[in-house]
C-alpha positions in Angstrom: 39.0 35.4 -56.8 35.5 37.0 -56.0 34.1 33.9 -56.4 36.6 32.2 -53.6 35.9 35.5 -51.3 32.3 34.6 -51.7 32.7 30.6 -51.3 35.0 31.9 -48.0 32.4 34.2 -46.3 29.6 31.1 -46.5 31.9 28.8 -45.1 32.8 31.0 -42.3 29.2 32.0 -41.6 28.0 28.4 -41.8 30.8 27.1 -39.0 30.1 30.4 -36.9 26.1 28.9 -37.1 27.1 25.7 -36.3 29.4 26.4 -33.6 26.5 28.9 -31.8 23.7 26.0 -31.7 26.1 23.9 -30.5 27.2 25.7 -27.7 23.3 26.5 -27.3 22.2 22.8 -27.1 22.1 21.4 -23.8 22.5 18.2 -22.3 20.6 16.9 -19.5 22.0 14.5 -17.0 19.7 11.2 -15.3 21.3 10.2 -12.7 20.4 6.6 -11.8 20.7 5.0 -8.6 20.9 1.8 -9.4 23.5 -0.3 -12.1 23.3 -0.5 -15.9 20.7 -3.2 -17.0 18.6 -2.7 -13.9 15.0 -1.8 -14.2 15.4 1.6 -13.2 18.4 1.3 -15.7 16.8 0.5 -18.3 14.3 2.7 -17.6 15.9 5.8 -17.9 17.8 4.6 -21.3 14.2 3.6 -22.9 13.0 7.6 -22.1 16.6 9.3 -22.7 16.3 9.7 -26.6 12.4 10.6 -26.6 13.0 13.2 -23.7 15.7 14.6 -25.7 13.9 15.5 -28.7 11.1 17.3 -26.2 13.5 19.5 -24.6 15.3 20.2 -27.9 19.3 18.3 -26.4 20.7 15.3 -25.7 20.0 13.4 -22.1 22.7 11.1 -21.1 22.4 8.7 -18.4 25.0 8.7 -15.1 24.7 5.5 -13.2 25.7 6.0 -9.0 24.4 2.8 -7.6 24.5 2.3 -3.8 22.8 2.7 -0.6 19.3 2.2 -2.5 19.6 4.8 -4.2 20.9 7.4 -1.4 24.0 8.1 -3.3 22.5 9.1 -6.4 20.2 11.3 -4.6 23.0 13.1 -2.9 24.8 14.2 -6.2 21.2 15.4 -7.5 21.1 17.5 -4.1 24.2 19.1 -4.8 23.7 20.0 -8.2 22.7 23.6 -9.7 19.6 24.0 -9.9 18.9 24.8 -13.5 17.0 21.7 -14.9 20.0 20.4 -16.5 20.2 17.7 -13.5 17.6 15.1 -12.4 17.6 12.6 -10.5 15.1 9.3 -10.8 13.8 7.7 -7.7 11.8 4.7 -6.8 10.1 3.6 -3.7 13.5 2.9 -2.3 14.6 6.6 -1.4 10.9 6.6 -0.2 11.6 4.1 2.6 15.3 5.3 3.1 13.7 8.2 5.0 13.0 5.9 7.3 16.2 3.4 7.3 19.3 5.4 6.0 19.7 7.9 9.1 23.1 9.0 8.3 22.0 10.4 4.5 22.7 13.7 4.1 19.4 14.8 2.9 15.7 15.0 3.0 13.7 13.5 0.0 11.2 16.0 1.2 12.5 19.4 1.9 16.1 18.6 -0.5 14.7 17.6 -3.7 11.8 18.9 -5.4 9.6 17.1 -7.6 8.6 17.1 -11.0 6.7 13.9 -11.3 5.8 10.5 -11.5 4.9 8.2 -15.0 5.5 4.5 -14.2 5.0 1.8 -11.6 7.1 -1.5 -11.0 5.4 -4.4 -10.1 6.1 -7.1 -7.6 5.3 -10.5 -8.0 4.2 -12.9 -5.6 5.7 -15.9 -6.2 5.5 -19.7 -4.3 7.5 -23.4 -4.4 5.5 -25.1 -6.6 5.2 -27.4 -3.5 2.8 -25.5 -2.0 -0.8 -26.4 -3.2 -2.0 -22.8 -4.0 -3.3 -21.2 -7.2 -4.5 -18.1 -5.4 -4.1 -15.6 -2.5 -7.0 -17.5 -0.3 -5.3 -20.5 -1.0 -2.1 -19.5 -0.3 -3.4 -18.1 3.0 -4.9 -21.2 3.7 -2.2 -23.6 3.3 0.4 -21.4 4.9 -1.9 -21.7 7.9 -0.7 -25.4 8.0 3.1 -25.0 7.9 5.0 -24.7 11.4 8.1 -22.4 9.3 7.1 -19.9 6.8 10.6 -17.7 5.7 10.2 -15.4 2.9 13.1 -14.4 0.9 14.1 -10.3 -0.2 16.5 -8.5 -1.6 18.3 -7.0 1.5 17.0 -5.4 4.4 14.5 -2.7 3.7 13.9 -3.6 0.6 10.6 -3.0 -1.5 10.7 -7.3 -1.1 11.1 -7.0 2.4 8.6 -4.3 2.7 5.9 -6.1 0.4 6.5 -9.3 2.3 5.9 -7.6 6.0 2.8 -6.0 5.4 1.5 -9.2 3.9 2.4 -10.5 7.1 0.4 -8.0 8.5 -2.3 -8.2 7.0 -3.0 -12.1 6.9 -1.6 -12.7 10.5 0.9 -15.6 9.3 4.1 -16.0 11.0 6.1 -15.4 8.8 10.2 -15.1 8.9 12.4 -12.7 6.6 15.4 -14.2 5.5 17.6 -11.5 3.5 19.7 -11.7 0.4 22.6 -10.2 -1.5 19.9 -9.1 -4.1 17.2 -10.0 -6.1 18.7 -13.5 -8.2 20.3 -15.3 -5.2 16.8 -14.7 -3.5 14.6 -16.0 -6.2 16.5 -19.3 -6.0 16.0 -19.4 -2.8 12.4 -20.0 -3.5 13.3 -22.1 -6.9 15.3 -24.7 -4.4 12.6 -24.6 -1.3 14.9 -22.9 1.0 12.2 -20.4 1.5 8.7 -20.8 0.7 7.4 -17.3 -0.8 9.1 -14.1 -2.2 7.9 -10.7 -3.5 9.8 -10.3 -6.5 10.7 -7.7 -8.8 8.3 -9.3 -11.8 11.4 -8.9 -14.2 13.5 -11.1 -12.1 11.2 -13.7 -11.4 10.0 -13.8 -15.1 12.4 -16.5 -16.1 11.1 -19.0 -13.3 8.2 -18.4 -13.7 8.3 -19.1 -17.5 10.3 -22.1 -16.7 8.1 -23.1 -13.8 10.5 -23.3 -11.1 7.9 -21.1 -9.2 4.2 -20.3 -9.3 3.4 -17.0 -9.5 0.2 -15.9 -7.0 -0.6 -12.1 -7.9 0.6 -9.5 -9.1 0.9 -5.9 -6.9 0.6 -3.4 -9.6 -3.1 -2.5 -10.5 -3.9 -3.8 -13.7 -2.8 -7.2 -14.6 1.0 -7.4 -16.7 1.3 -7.9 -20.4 3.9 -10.6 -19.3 2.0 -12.1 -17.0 -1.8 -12.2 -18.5 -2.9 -14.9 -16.4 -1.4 -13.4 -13.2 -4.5 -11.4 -11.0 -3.7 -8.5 -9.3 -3.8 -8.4 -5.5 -6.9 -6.4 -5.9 -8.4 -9.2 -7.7 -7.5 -11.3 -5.1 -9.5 -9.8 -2.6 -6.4 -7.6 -0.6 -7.9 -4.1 -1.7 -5.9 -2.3 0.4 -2.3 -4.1 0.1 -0.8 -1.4 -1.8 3.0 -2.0 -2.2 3.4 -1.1 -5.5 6.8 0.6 -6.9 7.1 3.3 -8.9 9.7 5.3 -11.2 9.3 9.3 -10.7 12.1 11.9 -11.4 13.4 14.9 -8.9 15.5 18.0 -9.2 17.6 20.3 -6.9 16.0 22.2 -4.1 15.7 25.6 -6.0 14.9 24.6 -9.5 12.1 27.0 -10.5 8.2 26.0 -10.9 8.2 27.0 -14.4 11.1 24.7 -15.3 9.8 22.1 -13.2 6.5 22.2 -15.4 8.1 22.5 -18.7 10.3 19.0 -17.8 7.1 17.2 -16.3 5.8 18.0 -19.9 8.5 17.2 -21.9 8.5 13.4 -19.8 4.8 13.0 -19.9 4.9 13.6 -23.5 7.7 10.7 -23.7 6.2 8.4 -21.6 2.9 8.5 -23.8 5.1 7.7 -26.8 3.4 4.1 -28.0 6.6 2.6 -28.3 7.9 3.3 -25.4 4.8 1.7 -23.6 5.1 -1.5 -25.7 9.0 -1.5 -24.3 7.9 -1.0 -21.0 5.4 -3.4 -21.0 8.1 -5.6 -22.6 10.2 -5.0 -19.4 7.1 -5.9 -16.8 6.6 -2.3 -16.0 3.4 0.0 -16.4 2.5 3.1 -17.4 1.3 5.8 -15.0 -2.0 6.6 -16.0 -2.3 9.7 -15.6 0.7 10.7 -14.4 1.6 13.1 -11.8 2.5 16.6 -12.4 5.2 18.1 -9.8 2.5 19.1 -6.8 0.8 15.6 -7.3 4.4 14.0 -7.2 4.7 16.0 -3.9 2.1 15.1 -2.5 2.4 11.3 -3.2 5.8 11.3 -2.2 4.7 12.4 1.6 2.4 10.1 1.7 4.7 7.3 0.4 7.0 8.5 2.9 4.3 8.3 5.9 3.2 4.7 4.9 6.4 2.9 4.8 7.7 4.6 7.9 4.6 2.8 9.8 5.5 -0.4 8.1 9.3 0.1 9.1 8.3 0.6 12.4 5.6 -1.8 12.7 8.0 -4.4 11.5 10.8 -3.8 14.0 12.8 -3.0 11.5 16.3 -0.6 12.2 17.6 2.3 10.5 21.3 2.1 9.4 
């Protein structure tokens, strides 16, 4: 019976073991503001497993799409702030500073940040009625048309945003005609009904491949794996049309420095992973390079905040 006594005690020590890491591991939320299989979707799934094994628990990923992202950045706001809750964010909560007024919190002064480590690129894409290979062109043969409407997503949105301070910039007349989203608006330009749209490059990828629609330039600032041939607006000449997207995470309004620090690292470290960037490259996205660390993050965010507000405003657009 000594023998069963002994057999008894390991058992029991081994399940007390067990049962003490596993109330010590810790899962980590993500919550997403957008829907499963978006970019910012996918993401946040692509980083989840590699963040995990940095911070030594599993990260699981809670979807709260709506209001460009406001939503999602409210239940972040609420949350204790302990690490265990972040929140990603795009350019989107950037100009919803500006456009959502009735939110119930500042980007700024609610959330603090822990940094940024990817940018999502717009495309510029054209009917291929239009006899343009370039932005000069483009320019050029706009100039001649007596109805230019560009297409977006919505109101307000990074397509919308992109496409006015083009406008700006090259002094065309041009018209914004809003969309239920991204697809509908693409085949708005696929069918003629508008002649240019700044697309999300991973939703305009298929027509362009299929050459529906002739891709100008790209906004990010190196050219995309999945679009070699496609120049950057810098190439192009526009050095200072900087519209580019971005994925950078946030926590509660609280959340220590120190824990702040120690999750920048644990995403840096992910980000760098050399699979990941071959995925994300896979998924027309890029690599921040460096990255920003939480003050960086803060103080890009003002300024990202600052810049679209002028464009908002300049463009006559309304908050909601």
């Amino acid at each position: 019976m000594q023998w069963l006594r002994f057999a008894t005690a390991i058992l029991a020590t081994t399940a007390a073991l067990a049962l003490s890491q596993g109330a010590s591991a810790q899962i980590t939320r993500i919550i997403v503001g957008g829907p499963p299989g978006g970019n910012t979707d996918i993401a946040a799934r692509l980083v989840a497993d590699k963040l995990g094994r940095q911070l030594g628990g599993s990260v699981v990923i809670e979807n709260k799409p709506g209001a460009g992202g406001t939503l999602a950045a409210e239940l972040v706001k609420n949350a204790r702030p302990d690490g265990l809750t972040i929140g990603l964010i795009t350019v989107s909560n950037a100009t919803n500073e500006t456009l959502q007024a009735s939110k119930s919190y500042s980007l700024l002064t609610d959330l603090e940040p822990v940094g940024l480590y990817a940018w999502l690129s717009n495309v510029l894409i054209i009917h291929p009625s239009i006899s343009a290979a370039t932005v000069p062109e483009l320019v050029t043969a706009l100039k001649t048309k007596s109805l230019i409407n560009f297409s977006s997503g919505g109101i307000g949105s990074p397509g919308h945003l992109s496409g006015e301070t083009f406008k700006r910039m090259t002094g065309l007349p041009m018209t914004h005609i809003p969309y239920k989203g991204a697809p509908p608006a693409v085949l708005a330009v696929v069918t003629n009904e508008v002649s240019l749209m700044f697309s999300t490059a991973s939703a305009a990828l298929p027509q362009i491949k299929g050459k529906t629609v002739r891709p100008i330039a790209v906004t990010s600032n190196v050219r995309l794996a999945a679009l070699p041939d496609v120049p950057t607006f810098l190439e192009a000449g526009l050095t200072h049309f900087d519209v580019r997207d971005w994925i950078g995470f946030v926590v509660p309004k609280g959340t220590p420095i120190d824990v702040r620090e120690r999750l920048h690292r644990a995403f840096a470290t992910a980000f760098a992973d050399p699979e990941l960037v071959k995925r994300f490259e896979e998924n027309t996205m890029v690599m921040a390079s460096p990255p920003l660390a939480p003050a960086a993050f803060g103080e890009f965010l003002a300024a990202d905040v600052a810049k679209w507000a002028k464009v908002i405003k300049e463009a006559g657009i309304q908050p909601q």
